[in-house]
Every structure is written in C-alpha cells, then in structure tokens.
N, C-alpha and C positions, 0 to 999 in steps of 0.2 A: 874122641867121640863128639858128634857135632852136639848143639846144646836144641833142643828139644821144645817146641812154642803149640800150646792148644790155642787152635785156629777157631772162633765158631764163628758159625755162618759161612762158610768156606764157599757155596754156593753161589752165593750172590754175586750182584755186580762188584762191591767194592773188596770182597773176600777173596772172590776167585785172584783179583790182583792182589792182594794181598798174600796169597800163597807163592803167589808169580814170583815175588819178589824174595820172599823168603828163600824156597829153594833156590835161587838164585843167588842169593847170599848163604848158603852154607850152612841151614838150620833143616832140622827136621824138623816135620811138621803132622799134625794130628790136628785132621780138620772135623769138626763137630757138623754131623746134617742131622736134620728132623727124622728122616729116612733113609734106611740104606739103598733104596734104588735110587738115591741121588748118584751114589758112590760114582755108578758105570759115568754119568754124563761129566761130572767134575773131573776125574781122569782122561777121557777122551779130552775135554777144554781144554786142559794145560798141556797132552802129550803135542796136541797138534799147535798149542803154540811156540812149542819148544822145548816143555821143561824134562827133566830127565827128574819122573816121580818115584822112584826108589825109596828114597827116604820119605816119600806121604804113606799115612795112615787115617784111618777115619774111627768116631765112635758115633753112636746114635745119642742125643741129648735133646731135650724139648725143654724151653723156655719157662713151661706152666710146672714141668714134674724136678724133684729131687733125685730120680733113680739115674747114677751115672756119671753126677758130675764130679765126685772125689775120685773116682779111680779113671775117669778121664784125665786129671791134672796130676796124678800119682805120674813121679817122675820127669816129670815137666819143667821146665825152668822159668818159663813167662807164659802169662797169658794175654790171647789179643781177643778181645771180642767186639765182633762185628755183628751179631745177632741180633736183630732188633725187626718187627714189623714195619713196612714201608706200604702204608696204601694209599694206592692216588688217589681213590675219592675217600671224602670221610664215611668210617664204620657207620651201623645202624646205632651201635650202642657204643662211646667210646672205652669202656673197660677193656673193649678187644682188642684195641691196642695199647692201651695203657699200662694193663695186669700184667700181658707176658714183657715188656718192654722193664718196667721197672724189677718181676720177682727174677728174672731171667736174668739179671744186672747183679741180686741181688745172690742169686745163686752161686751162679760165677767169681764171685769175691768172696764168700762164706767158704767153696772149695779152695780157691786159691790159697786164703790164708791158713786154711788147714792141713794141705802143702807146701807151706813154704814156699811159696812161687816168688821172685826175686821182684819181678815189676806185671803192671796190668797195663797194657794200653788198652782205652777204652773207646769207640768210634762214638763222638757224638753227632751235634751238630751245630750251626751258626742257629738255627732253629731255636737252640734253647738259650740263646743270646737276644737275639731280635726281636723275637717276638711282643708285640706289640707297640713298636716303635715303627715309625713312617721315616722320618730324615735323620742325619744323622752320621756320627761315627761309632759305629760298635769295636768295645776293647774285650779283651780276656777276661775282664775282673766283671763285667756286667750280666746279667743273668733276666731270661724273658719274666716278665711281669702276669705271672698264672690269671691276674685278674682283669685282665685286658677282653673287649670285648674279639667275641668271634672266632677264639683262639683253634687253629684244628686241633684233630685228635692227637696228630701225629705230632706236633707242635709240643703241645703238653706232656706228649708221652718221653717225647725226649730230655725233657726239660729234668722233667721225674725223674726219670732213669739217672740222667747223669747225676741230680742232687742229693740220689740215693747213695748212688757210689761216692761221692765226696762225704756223706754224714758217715758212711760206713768205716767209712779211712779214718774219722775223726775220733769217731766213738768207740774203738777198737785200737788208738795210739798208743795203750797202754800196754799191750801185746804184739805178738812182732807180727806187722800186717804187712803186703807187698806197698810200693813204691809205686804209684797211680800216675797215668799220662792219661791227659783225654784229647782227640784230637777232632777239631770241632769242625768239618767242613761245608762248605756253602754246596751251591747247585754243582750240582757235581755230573761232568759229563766226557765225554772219550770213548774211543773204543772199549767194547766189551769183549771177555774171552768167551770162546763160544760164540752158541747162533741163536740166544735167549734176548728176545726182545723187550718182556715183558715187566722186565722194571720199569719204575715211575720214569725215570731218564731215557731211556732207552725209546719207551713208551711214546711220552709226549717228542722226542726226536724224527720218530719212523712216521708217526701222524704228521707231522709238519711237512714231512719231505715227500708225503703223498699226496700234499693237499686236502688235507681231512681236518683243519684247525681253520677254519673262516675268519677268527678272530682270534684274537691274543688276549689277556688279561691286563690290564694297567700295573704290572706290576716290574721289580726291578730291585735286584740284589748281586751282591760280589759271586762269581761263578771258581771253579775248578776243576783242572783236569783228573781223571780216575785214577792216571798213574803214578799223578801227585800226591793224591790223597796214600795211595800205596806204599809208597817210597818214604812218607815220611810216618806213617804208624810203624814202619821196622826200622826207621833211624829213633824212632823213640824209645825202645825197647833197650839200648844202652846208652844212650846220652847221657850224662851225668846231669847235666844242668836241666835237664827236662821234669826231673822228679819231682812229681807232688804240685806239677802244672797243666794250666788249660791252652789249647794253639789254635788261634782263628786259621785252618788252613781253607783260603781263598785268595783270588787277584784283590786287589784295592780296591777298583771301582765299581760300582753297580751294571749289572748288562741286562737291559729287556729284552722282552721277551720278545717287544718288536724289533729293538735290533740283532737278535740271533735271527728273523727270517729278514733281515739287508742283508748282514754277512753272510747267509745260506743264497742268496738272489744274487750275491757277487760272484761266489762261488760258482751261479751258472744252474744252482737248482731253481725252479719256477715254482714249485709247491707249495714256499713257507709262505704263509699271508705276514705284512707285514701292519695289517689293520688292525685298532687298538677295539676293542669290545667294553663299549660304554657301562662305570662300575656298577650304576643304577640294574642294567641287565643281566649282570653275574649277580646281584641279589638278589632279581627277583628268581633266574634261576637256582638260586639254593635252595630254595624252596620245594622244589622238585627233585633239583638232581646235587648226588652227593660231592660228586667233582666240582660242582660249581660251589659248591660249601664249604670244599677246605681251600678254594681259594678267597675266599670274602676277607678272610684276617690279615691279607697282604693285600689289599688292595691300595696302591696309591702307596705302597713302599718303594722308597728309593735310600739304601742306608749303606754306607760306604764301610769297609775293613783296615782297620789296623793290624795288618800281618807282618806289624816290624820284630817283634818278638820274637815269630816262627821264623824269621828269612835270619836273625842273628844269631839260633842256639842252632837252626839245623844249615844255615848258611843253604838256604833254600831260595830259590829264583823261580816264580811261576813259570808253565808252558804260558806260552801265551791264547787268549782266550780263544782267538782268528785261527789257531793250529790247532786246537783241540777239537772247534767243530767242523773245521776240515779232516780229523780224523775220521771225527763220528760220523760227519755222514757219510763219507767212502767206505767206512765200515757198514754201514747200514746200506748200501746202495748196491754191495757186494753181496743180500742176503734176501732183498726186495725190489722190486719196482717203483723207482722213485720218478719223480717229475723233474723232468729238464728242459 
C-alpha cells in the first residue's frame, strides 16, 4: 500500500506541482482546497498534464478554522504544506495575511503531531531569510530581521509562519513531534499546470510579455524554477539528512528584473521593458498603490544564495534560469497574446 502524504494548497502554483510529482512518485495523495469546487479544476490540471489521479483525494480545510484538520491527517504518513497567502500588492491590514499564514502553520503541526505524521515538509521562503538585507550572501542559518524598515506583509508573514513551526518543534521536543524540513525558495518561476494565471508569478510574467510593465523595480535576487521547487519538497519527505533543516532552494546569483525582460527580448518577445523605474518613484507610488508598497522593502536588493547545502544532501543541480523563462513564457504565450 503506497504511503499516503496531506498535500495542502494543492491548488496552487507551487502545489499543483507538487502533487505532480508525488503521484508520480508512487504516493497517494490527499490535497487540502479552501473549496470543493476547486476539486473539478485541480483534477482536469493534472489529468491533462498527464497524471494518472486514482490515488488523489481531496478534503476541505481553511487556514483561519480547526474543523478538519485531524481527521484530514488521520492515516497519513507525511505532511507537505504548501498553504499560505501570496498577495502581489500589499493587504489593507497586514493580519490578512499574517493570521492565516502563521495559525494555518500552526494548525498543521498541532494535527500532525497528533497523528503521528513521520515528517512535515514546510514551503517557506528566501523571504524569511533576506528580508532586510540589500547585498550580500544569504545562508540557512540566517533569518529576516522583523525590524527592518518597509518590510511587506507577505515578507513578515512568512518569516512568522516558518519561526512558528520551528518554536513549535522545539517546544513540543519532549513528546514525539514529526521531523520538520522547510524548504525555502526564491522568485520562483516555470511553467504552470493548468491555465491559471493569476499567481503573483505568473502574474507579473503574462504583464511583461504583453507589454503592460513600462518599467521594472530596481530590484534583484536568486530566482527558481517551479519544478525544482517540486522535486525537492518530495525528496525531503525521506532524506535522512534533511531532518530538522532549512534549504535555500534557488540559483546562486541574483537575476533582475531588468534582465528577465533581456533574456525575454533574446528570446524574440518585444513586450518586456527592460527599463529600471527610478526608487524615488516606486515610493512615492506606495503611497497610493499597494503593489508599489510591497515592493519599497527590496528596493536596491541585490543578495546572492548559498545553495551548497541543498545541491550536497539532495544532489540537486538547478534548471538553468535562461530555461525556465523560456518555459514560462511558451507556456504563457500558448494561453495569450503576447508581443513579438
């Protein structure tokens, strides 16, 4: 009998691949949605990508409520949670994303351990690393500085979330709690399953390639591909050496945002502006508009990845960056009218 993994956020960009891979690897799977009329569209995504979904199941769980999640993980042997709020502009209030990001975190671990779940992989992000750092190497063992000016919502809420689940693991060491991986990824980008554009990723990709982005932000950080990110949340789930660690999964080097529209301009698209938007101008628009507010905190970053950790215990090799948005945008360009 294959072993048995509660997927949540299954939905999403980084989930749906993450179920990708699962069934693919031989596990059953029980994906967590907000709603069951997700069910119809996360089924159609994976059938037409391939997968052969017999062994998926679904329950309904919400981040903010307690009703569901013990008898979601009843029987289960790992948990991967992917579940977390992703808004491109910053909230009106940040507890909207804060509260479900951390109690949702918090949930998750409280059922886990009360099944007996063998390990947690946790999705975090470089976010709750970097944050508020400008140049630089970021390592595993560094953690974003909450008191830094500017910080987004989303920024913060990740930071929480994961330092939640690591106090949680701590403070619980004395009863038998799962075996925690977090797996921490940068700008994360690739083909999507499905024809859902509306992730932050996705998002600022399909704008670019239509020419709706006049200017780019001064900013600049270590990038990855989605199916990297995929690939290695289910090699964490039995690694031995991975337990009760954090994994920068990203390339080494920093890639702007103006050169994702060169590489997109090589490639033959005309859309992407490769023009930098003066930081002075994204401040004064934060003032106005929210997207330009959760970008003021990275302005004028440029912070480089130590991902020699990740590449030794999962003997992992990025895609390369140049291949991944040659994915994305043929996958985008198959779905809209882009600029050539």
């Amino acid at each position: 009998m294959s072993e048995k993994v509660l997927l949540t956020g299954i939905s999403g960009y980084i989930g749906l691949h993450c179920a990708k891979q699962l069934l693919k690897n031989g596990y059953s799977v029980v994906g967590s949605v907000r709603s069951h009329s997700k069910e119809a569209e996360v089924l159609r995504s994976l059938t037409n990508a391939g997968l052969d979904t017999e062994n998926l199941g679904f329950v309904e769980l919400d981040l903010t409520k307690d009703d569901g999640w013990d008898q979601a993980l009843n029987r289960c042997d790992y948990l991967m949670h992917t579940a977390s709020p992703f808004p491109i502009a910053n909230p009106k209030y940040e507890s909207e994303v804060i509260e479900p990001a951390v109690d949702g975190t918090l949930r998750a671990l409280r059922a886990a351990k009360n099944n007996g779940i063998k390990r947690v992989v946790l999705t975090s992000s470089t976010v709750a690393i970097m944050g508020g750092k400008k140049q630089g190497t970021i390592t595993p063992e560094q953690w974003t500085n909450l008191q830094a000016k500017n910080l987004s919502a989303y920024t913060k809420s990740k930071t929480l979330a994961e330092q939640a689940a690591w106090d949680f693991i701590k403070d619980n060491e004395v009863d038998k709690v799962p075996e925690l991986v977090s797996i921490n990824p940068g700008g994360v980008f690739g083909p999507a399953i499905g024809e859902n554009l509306s992730g932050a990723s996705m998002s600022m990709a399909s704008q670019m390639l239509q020419g709706k982005v006049p200017m780019v932000p001064n900013v600049a950080f270590p990038m990855v591909d989605v199916r990297d990110v995929a690939k290695l949340h289910v090699a964490a789930l039995k690694e031995e050496e991975a337990a009760n660690q954090r994994f920068i999964a990203t390339e080494t080097n920093p890639r702007s945002l103006q050169e994702m529209g060169e590489i997109l301009n090589m490639l033959g698209y005309t859309g992407p502006s490769t023009r930098v938007a003066p930081n002075i101008m994204l401040k004064f628009l934060s003032f106005f508009d929210r997207e330009a507010a959760g970008m003021v905190g990275y302005l004028g970053m440029r912070v480089s990845a130590d991902n020699s950790k990740t590449k030794e215990v999962f003997n992992w090799e990025p895609i390369p960056f140049e291949q991944t948005l040659k994915d994305t945008a043929a996958f985008i360009e198959g779905l809209i009218t882009v600029k050539k």
